[in-house]
C-alpha positions in Angstrom: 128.6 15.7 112.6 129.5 19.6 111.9 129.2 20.0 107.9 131.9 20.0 105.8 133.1 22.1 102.8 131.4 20.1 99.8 130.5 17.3 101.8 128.4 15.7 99.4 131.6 15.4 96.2 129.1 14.4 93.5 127.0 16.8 92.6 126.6 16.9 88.7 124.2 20.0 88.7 127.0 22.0 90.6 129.6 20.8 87.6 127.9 21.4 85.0 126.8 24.5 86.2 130.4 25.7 87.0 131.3 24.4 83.4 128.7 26.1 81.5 129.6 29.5 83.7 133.2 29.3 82.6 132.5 28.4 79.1 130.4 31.9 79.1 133.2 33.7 80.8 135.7 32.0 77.9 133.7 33.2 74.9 133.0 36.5 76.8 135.9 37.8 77.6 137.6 36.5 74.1 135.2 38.6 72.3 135.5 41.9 74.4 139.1 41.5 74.0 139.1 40.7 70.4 136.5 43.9 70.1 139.3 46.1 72.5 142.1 44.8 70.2 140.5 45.3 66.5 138.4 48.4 66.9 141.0 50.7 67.4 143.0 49.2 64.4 140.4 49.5 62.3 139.3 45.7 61.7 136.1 43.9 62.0 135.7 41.2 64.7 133.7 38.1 63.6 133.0 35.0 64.7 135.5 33.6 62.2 137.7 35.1 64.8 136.8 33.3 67.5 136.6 29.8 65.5 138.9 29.5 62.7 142.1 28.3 63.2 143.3 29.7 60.0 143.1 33.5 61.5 145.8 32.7 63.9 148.8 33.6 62.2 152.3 35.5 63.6 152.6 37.1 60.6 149.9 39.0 60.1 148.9 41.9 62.4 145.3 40.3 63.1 146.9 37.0 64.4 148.9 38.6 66.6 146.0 40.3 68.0 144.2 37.2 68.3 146.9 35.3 69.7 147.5 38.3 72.5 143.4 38.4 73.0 143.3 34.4 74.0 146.4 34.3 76.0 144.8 37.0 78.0 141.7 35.2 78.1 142.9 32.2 79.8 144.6 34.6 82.6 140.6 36.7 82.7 139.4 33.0 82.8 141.9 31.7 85.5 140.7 34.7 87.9 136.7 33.2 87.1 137.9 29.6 87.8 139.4 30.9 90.8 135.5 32.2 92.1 134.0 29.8 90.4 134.9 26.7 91.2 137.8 27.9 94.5 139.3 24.1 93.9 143.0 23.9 93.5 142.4 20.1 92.4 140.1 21.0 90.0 141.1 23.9 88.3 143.2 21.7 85.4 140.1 19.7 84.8 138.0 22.3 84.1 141.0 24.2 82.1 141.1 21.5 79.8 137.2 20.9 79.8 137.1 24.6 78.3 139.4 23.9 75.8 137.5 20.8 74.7 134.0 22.7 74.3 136.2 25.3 72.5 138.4 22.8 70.1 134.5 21.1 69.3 133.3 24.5 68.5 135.9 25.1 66.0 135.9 21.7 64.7 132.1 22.4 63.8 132.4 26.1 62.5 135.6 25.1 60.4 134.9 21.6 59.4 138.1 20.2 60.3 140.5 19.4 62.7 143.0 22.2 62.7 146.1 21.8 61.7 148.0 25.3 62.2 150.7 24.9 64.5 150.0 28.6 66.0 146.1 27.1 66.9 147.9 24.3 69.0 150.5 26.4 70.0 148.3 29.1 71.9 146.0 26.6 72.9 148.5 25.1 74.9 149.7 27.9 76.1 146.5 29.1 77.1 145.9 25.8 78.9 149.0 26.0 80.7 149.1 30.0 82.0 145.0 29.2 82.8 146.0 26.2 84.9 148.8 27.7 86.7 147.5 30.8 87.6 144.3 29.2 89.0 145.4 26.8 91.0 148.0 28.8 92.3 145.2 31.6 93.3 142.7 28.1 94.2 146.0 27.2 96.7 146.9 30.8 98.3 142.8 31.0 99.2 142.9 27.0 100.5 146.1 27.9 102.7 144.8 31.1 104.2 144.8 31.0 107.9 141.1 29.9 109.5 140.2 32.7 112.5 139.7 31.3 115.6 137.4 33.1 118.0 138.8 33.2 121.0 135.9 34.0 123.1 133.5 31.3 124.1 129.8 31.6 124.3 127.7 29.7 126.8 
């Protein structure tokens, strides 16, 4: 029997692997773009920044900027899902396992469930554009054409 891609489908060292990978790309990219967006303004990134729902706010200047920095975070992390995991079938899985890790790590920081409507709000959004943008890059790599060599060796 020739091997297959992933032949053997349950491999939780491989998952959690991948998960903890893209967790590390999440809050890495989110603070280099929050560090790109402040520092030339003038303001201080934290990690209140990164965990407290009551920074993100449309009408202040810094929740704009934080808003921007985590929409563009889930399109930096859809590019990593894309190498990471290369799974058009599990790209909203792990999308949504990220956001978990990230909605427990603000639950523990803040010490309650947020409640803003722009937290949910980009969230979401940040869910969806990560989702859509991976598995549409996971399904143009999984529908590329195989080469066939034509010549035969004996």
């Amino acid at each position: 029997m020739a091997p297959r891609f992933r032949s053997n489908a349950w491999d939780p060292i491989l998952i959690v692997a991948q998960m903890v990978t893209l967790q590390c790309l999440f809050y890495l990219s989110s603070g280099l773009l929050m560090l790109a967006f402040y520092t030339p303004l003038g303001y201080t990134a934290t990690l209140r920044c990164l965990f407290s729902p009551d920074d993100l706010r449309f009408r202040e200047p810094t929740g704009k900027i934080l808003v921007s920095a985590f929409l563009l975070t889930s399109l930096v992390c859809a590019f990593g899902l894309w190498r990471i995991v290369k799974r058009s079938k599990q790209c909203l899985d792990f999308t949504c396992t990220v956001h978990f890790w990230h909605f427990v790590a603000c639950l523990s920081y803040a010490k309650s469930i947020p409640i803003s409507p722009t937290w949910w709000l980009t969230n979401i959004l940040s869910i969806l554009f990560m989702t859509l943008l991976s598995e549409f890059l996971c399904m143009r790599a999984e529908m590329r054409a195989i080469p066939i060599n034509q010549s035969r060796s004996l």
